[in-house]
MMTF fields as JSON, N, C-alpha, C and O atoms, coordinates in Angstrom:
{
  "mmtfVersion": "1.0.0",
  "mmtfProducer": "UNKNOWN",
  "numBonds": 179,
  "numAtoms": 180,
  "numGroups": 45,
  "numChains": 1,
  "numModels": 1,
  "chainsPerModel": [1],
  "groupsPerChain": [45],
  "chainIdList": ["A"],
  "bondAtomList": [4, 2, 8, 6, 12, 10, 16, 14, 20, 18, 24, 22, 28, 26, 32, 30, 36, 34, 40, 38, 44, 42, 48, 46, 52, 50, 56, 54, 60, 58, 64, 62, 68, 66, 72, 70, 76, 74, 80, 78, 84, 82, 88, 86, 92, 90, 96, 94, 100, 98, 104, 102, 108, 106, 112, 110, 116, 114, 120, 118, 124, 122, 128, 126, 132, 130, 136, 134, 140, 138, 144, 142, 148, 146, 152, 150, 156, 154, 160, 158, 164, 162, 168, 166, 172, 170, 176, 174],
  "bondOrderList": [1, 1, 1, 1, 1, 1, 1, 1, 1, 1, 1, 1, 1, 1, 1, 1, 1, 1, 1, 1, 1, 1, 1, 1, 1, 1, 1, 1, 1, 1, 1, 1, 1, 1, 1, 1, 1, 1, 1, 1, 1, 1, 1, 1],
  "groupList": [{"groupName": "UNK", "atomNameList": ["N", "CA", "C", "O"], "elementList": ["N", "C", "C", "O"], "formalChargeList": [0, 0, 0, 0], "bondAtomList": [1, 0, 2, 1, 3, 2], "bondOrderList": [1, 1, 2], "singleLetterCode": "X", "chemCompType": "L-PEPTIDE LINKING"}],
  "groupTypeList": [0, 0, 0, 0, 0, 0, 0, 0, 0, 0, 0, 0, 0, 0, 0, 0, 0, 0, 0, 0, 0, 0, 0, 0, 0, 0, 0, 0, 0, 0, 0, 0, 0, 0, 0, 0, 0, 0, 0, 0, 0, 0, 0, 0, 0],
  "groupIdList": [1, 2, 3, 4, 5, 6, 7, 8, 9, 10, 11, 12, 13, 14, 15, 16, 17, 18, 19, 20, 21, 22, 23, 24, 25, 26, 27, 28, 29, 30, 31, 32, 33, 34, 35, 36, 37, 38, 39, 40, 41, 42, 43, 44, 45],
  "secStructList": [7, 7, 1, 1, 6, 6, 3, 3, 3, 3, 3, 3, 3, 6, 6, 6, 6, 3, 3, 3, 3, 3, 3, 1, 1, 7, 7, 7, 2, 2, 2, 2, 2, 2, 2, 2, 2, 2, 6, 6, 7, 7, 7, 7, 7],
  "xCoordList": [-0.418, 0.75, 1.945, 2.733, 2.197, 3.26, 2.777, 3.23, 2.45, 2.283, 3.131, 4.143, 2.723, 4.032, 5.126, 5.577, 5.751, 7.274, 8.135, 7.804, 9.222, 10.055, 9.324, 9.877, 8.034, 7.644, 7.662, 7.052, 8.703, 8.958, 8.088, 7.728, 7.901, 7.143, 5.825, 5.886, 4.704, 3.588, 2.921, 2.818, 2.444, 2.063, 0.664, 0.329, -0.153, -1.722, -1.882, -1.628, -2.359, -2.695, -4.306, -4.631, -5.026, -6.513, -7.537, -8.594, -6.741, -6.928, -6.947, -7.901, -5.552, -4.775, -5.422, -5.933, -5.546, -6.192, -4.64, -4.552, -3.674, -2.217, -1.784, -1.75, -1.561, -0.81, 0.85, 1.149, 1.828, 3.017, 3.569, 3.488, 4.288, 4.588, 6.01, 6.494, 6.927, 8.627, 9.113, 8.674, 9.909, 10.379, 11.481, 11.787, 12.267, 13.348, 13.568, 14.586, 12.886, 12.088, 11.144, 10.149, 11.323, 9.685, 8.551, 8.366, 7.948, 6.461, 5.357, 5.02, 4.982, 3.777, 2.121, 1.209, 1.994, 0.764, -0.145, -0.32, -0.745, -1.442, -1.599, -2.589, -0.652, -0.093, -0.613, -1.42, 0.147, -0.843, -2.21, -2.879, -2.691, -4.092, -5.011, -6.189, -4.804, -5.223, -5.197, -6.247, -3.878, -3.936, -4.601, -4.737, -5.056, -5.884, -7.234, -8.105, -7.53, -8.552, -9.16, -9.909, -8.656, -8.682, -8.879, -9.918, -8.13, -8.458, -9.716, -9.866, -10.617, -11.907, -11.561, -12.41, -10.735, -10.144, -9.859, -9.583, -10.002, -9.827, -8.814, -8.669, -7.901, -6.671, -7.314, -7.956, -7.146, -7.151, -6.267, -5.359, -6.221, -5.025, -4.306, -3.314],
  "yCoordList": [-0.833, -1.163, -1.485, -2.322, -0.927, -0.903, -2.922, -3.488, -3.192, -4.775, -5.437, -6.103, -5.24, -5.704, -5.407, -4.318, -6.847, -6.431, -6.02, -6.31, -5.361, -4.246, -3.206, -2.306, -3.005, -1.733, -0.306, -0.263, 0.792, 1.599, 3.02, 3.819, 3.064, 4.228, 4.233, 3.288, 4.791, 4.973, 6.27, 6.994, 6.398, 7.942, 7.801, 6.846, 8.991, 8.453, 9.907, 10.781, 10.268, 11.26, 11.026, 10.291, 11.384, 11.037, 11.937, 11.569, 13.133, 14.201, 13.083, 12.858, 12.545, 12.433, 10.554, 10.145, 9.276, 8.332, 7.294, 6.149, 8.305, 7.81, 7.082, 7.917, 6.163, 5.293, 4.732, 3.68, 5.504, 5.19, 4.535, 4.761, 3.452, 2.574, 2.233, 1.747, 2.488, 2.555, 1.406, 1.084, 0.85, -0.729, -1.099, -0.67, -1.836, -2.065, -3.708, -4.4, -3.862, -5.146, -5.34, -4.616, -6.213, -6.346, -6.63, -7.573, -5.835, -6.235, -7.015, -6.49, -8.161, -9.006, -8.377, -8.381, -7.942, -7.014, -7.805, -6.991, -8.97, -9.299, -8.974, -9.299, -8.383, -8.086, -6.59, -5.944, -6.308, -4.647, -4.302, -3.487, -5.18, -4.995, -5.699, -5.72, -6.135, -6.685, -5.659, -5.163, -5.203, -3.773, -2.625, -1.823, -2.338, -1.258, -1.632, -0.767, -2.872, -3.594, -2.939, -1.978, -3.664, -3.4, -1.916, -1.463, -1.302, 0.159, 0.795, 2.017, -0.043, 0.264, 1.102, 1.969, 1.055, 1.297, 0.05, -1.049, 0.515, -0.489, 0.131, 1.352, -0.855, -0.542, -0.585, -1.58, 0.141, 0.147, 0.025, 0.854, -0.803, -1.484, -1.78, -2.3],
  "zCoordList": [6.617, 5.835, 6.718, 6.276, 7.934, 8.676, 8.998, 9.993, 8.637, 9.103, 7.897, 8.116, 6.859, 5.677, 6.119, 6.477, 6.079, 6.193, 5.058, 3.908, 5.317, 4.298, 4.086, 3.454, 4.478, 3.844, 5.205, 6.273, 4.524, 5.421, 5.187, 6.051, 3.949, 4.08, 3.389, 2.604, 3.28, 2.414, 2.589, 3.579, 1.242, 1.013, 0.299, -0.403, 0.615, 0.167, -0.234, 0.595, -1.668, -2.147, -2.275, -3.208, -1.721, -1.813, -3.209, -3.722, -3.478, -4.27, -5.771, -6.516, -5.843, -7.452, -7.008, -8.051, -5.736, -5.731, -6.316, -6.76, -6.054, -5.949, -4.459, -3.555, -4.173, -3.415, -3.344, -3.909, -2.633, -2.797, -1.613, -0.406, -2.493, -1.18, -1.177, -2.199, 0.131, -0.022, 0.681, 1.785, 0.137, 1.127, 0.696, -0.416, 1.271, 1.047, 0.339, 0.361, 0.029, -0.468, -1.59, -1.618, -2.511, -3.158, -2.348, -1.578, -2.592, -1.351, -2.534, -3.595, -2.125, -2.474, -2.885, -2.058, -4.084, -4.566, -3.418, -2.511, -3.118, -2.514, -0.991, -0.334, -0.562, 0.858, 0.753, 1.421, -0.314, -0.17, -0.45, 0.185, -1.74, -1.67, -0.672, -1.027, 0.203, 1.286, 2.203, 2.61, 2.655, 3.539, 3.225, 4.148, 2.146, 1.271, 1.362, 1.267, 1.543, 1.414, 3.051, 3.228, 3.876, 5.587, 5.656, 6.135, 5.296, 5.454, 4.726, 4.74, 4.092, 3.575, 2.163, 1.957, 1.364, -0.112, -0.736, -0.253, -2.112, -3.931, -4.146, -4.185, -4.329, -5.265, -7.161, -7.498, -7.837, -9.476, -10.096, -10.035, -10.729, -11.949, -11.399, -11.908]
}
């Protein structure tokens, strides 16, 4: 995620399959599910 730009923070609850993502920016859904993707995880809904 640190490769998206604006995005400063992210948080991964693996328990609850919650993903939080902090930026100072709108970040591009495709930019993140791509980075989720790379990291061997499915984003849902």
């Amino acid at each position: 995620m640190g490769a998206i730009p604006a995005v400063t923070d992210v948080r991964v609850d693996l328990a609850s399959g919650v993903l939080t993502v902090t930026a100072t920016e709108p970040v591009d859904r495709a930019a993140v599910e791509a980075a989720v993707d790379e990291a061997g995880y499915t984003l849902a809904g």
